[in-house]
N, C-alpha and C positions, 0 to 999 in steps of 0.2 A: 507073596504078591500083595499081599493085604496090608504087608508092614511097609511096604515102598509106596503104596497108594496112600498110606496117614501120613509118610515122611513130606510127599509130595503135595498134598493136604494140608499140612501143616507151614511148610514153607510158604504157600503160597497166601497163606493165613497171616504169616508174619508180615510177609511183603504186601500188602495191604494195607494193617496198621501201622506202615512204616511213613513217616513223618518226612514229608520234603522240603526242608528250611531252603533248600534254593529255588526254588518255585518261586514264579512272582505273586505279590498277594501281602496278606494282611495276617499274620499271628499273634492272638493275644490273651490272654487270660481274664475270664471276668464271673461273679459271683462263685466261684471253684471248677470253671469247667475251661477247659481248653479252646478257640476257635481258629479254626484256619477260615480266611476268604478270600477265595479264590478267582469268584467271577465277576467280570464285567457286568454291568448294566445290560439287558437285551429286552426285546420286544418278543412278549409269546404272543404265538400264534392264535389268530380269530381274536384280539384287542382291538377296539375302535379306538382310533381318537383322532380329532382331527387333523387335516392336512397339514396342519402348523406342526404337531409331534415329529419330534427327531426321529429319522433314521435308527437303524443297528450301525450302520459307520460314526452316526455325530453321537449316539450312546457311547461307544466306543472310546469316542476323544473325552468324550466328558468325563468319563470313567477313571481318568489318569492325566493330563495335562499340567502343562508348564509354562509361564507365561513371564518370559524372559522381562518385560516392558516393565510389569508392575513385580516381579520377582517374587511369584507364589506357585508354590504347587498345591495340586486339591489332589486326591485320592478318594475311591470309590471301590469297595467289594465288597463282596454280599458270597452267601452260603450255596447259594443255586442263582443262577444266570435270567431265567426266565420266573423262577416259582421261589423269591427268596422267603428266606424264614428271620433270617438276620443280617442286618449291614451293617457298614461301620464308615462314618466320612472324617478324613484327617487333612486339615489343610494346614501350611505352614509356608513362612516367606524362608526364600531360598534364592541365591544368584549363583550362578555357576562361576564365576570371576571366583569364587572363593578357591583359594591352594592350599588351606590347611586344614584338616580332619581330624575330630572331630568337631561339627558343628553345630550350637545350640541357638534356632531362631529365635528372636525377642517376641514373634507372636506365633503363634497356635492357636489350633481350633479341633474340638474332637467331638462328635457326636456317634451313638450308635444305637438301632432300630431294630426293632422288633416287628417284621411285617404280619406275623400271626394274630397279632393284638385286634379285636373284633372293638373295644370298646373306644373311651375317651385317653386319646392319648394324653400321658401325662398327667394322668388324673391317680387317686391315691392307691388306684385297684391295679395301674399301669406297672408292671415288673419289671421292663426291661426296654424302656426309651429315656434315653438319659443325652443329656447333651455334656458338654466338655464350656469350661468357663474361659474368655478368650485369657491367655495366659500374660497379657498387656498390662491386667491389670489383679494377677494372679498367679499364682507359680504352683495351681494345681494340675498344672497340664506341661509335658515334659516331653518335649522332641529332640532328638539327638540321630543328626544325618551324619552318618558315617563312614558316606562313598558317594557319590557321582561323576558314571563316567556312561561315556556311549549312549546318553538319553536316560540312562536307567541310576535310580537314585535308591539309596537302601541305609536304613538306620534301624532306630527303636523309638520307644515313645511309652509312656503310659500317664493315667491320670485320677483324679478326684472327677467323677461325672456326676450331676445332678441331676435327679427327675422333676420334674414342676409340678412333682406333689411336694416335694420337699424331702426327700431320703437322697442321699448321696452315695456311692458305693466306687470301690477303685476299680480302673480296668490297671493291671500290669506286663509285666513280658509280653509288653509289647514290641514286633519286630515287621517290617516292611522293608519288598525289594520290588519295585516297579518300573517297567519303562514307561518312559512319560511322551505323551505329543508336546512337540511344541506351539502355540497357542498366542494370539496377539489381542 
């Protein structure tokens, strides 16, 4: 009984650290550690702010929209929904008119945040707030959309990020599958 209780223990230990690359979300690699980001933007509970502050619905939109007019999408996820630790924002122009896959927008944009950080952001002590350089006028930021259908748009990406202390570091394997709102 004892060995069917470790088997069943252990199984369930596997399936745990089991990795869901079709989740929608954010996976990427950066300083040698793995990140999956999974959640939306939300509002915790007993926050003020005022009446002007978005909803959990327009958090929602914001978090992942598509705005056919000007032909961009923005992406939003973070490590926890309410209490995050880490985010990551990837914007890049996209039209859906497009019929052949793979494709590589002429601009990007990647940033990723560190909300633990107590100090000056971006300052020399700052580890892990880096933004992404627009790739217009740099090809250290590399998006490559490799499906959209049904709303939901899914590629790769990775890049050369900068801190504004001035240390630069790569984010890689990066991979993204999200549905998007549409947006005017």
């Amino acid at each position: 009984m004892f060995l069917s209780l470790f088997r069943v223990l252990f199984l369930l230990f596997v399936f745990a650290c089991y990795e869901n690359k079709d989740a929608e979300g954010i996976y990427f690699t950066f300083k040698g550690r793995d990140f999956q980001l999974l959640e939306k933007i939300k509002l915790s509970r007993g926050e003020y702010f005022p009446h002007s502050f978005p909803d959990d619905s327009t958090l929602d939109t914001m978090s992942n929209w598509y705005n056919p007019v000007s032909s961009y999408v923005e992406i939003i996820r973070q490590d926890d929904g309410l209490n995050p630790a880490v985010g990551l924002a990837l914007g890049f122009e996209f039209d859906e008119a497009i019929d052949s896959f793979p494709f590589t927008p002429a601009m990007a944009v990647l940033q990723l945040k560190n909300f633990n950080w107590g100090g000056v952001m971006f300052s020399s002590r700052d580890t892990m707030n880096y933004t992404g350089v627009f790739n217009e006028v740099s090809e250290d930021i590399i998006v490559v959309v490799d499906g959209f259908q049904n709303d939901t748009i899914w590629g790769r990406f990775s890049g050369l990020l900068v801190n504004g202390a001035g240390t630069m570091e790569s984010l890689g394997n990066g991979s993204f599958k999200v549905k998007v709102y549409r947006v005017e």
